[in-house]
Phi, psi and omega in degrees: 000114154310089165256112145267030201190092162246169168231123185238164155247166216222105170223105142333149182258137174314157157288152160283162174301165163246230210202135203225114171229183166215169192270155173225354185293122154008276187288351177301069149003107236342099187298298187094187188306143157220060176255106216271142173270185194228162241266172186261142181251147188334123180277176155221140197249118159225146204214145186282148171205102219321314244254302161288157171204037164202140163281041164305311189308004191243341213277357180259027167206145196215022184223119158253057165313107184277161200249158171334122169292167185290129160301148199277163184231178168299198167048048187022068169237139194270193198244169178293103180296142190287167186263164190289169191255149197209081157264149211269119152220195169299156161287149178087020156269146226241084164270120195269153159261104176343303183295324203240323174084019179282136155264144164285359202170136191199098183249095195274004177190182204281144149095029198276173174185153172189122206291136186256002170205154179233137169298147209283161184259145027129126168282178150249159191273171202308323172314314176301357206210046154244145187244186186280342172292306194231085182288311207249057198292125220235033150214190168194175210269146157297183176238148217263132174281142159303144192289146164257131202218139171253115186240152169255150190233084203248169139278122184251131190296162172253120159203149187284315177260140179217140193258147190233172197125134182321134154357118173044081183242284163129065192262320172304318194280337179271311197290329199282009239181282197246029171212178169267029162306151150239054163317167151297122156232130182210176191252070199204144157324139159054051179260339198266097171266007170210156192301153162213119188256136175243148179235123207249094195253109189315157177289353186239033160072006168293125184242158172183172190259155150231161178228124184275083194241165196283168220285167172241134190243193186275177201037043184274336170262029154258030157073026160285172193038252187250014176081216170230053173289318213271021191270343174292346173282336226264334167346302194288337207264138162310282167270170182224085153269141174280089192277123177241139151307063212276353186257015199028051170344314221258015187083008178283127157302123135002273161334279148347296186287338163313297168323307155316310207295311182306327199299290167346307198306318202272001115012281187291317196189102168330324190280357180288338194245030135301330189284151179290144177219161166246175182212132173245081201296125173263198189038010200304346179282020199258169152287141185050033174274325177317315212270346160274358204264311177323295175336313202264320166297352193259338196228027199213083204270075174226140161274171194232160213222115171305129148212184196214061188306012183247314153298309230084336184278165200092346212283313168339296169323307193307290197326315228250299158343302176281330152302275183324324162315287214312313167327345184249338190266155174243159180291142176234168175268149190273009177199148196284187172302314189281007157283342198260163187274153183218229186246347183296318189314302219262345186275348171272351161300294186292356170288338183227051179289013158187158180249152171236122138221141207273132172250083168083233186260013155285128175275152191230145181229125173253153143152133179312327188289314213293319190312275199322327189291313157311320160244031140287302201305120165234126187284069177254335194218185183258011148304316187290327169317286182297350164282347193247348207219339155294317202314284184305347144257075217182303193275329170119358185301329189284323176306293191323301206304296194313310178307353196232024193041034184282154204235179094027093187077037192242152185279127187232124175253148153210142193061250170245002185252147180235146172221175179253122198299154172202130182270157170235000000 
């Protein structure tokens, strides 16, 4: 089965806590803190592996946890970091972040890899917080959670060339002629029902992939017929050749069907019709093909290439064409930068690290930073407390709060914790 499109979620493993102790031997003199931090927890990873070429291995679990770090112990000892979660994909695969429509990833070639969600780091233990002030620190850090992400996950095929076209054209029937593809060909509508990729070798000893993807009618991009999933292959692709009926067997104008095709094209994505494309008149060994073919050159300013994919002829001429195209283009990665997610994303976050607003006489504090920051804290003594309630004027919350008229005994929630305002 051909899957190119999944939607999975992603929860990175928490860091461990860390661990808040003390030396007690005998002979120690104020042993002071012996608490250990705890481990960075698991990131996820996907990585290419040559050996697929369809994602199916993703489409029956649609939750991907990575694990937890070791928590830190005592006798400063630190917890373990989790091993990273390492999912397997195809070349040419694209991970998208659901939420932000950012990409995390666009992995094009053997050994490409990328992390799409990072593990939380690791608390720290009571050791770590002892100052010249406060030798004998009497709390410590949770441990920071992993980020959780909605993430799409598609295959866009790597090929140079992509054949486009109405339904029984005969684009199977061409890739099938000049590579070992073996599509299905048969004489019906909608037989090629997944992409088929071919390596394609010229009479002057030149190779390139080509890709067969199925056929498209009008409104495949509004989900007619078999829609446009399989149109995200063509993205990838250099050239755009256009496999035409040219004797219109089947009572289809030529003509017609070009437009329609390109109009889809530019449907999905405007920029398809930036790639140089050809037209690969098929059947000419048919009746009244010569006399459609004049009709299509008079109105149709691309070149156009006569073959016959059932005889062979013409086909060769095509191919050493098409070779000769691929030879002027240079390769591009399919998305510019400022498409990929980056660190700008998250610094603009920190500018605004929480919202207030009142639910009845409650005040609610949102916001990733102040959240995360909570459940670092273990509320274990009223030192951690008081490290926690700096924090938080520190970040501007007690200022906000005040603009906003909180009082004295008035209730503030974050998360599932409430606590009671008190000015200091």
């Amino acid at each position: 089965m051909f899957i190119d499109e999944v939607k999975l979620e992603l929860i990175a493993g928490r860091g461990g806590n860390g661990c808040m102790a003390f030396r007690r031997e005998k002979y120690v003199e104020m042993g002071g803190p012996y608490g250990g931090n705890g481990g960075h927890g698991g990131n996820i990873v996907f990585e290419v592996d040559e050996g697929l070429n369809t994602l199916i291995d993703l489409r029956y679990k649609k939750i991907y946890k990575a694990p937890s770090g070791q928590h830190g112990e005592g006798k400063g000892c630190n917890g373990k970091n989790a091993e990273d979660l390492v999912i397997k994909v195809p070349i040419g695969t694209v991970i998208t972040d659901a939420d932000t429509n950012l990409i995390i990833g666009d992995l094009v070639k053997k050994g490409d890899k990328v992390i799409a969600a990072y593990g939380g780091r690791g608390g720290r233990g009571n050791m770590a917080f002892a100052t010249k002030n406060n030798p004998a620190p009497a709390f410590c850090e949770n441990g920071e959670p992993g980020e959780e992400k909605n993430i799409k996950v598609e295959l866009k095929l790597l090929a140079d060339v992509g054949l486009v076209g109405m339904p029984s054209v005969g684009k199977s029937t061409f890739i099938s002629k000049v590579s070992k593809a073996k599509p299905k060909i048969a004489a019906y509508h909608f037989t090629t029902l997944t992409p088929n990729l071919g390596v394609v070798k010229t009479k002057d000893n030149r190779s390139f992939v080509i890709a067969d993807l199925p056929g498209l009618i009008e409104g495949a991009s509004k989900g007619e017929g078999l829609g446009d999933k399989f149109l995200k292959h063509i993205e990838r692709t250099r050239v755009i050749a256009h496999v035409i009926d040219i004797s219109a067997y089947e009572g289809r104008n030529p003509i017609d069907d070009y437009k329609i095709i390109n109009k889809e094209l530019e449907n999905f994505n405007k920029k398809l019709l930036d790639k140089p494309q050809i037209v690969i008149a098929n059947k000419i060994d048919m009746e009244s093909s010569k006399e459609n073919l004049e009709k299509f050159k008079h109105e149709i300013n691309v070149p156009i290439y006569p073959i016959s994919a059932k005889t062979g002829e013409g086909v060769e001429d095509v191919l050493v064409k098409l070779a000769d195209l691929l030879d002027t283009i240079e390769k591009k990665p399919l998305y510019d930068e400022e498409k990929f997610e980056s660190h700008v994303l998250y610094k603009f976050k920190k500018q605004c690290p929480f919202n207030i607003y009142k639910d009845k006489d409650v005040f609610v504090v949102t916001g990733d930073e102040i959240e995360k920051i909570l459940k670092m804290t273990w509320f274990s003594s009223d030192e951690a407390f008081s490290r926690f309630s700096k924090k938080l004027r520190k970040l501007g919350i007690d200022d906000k709060l005040k603009e906003m008229g909180v009082k004295d005994g008035d209730t503030v929630r974050i998360l599932d914790y409430e606590f009671e305002y008190k000015d200091i």
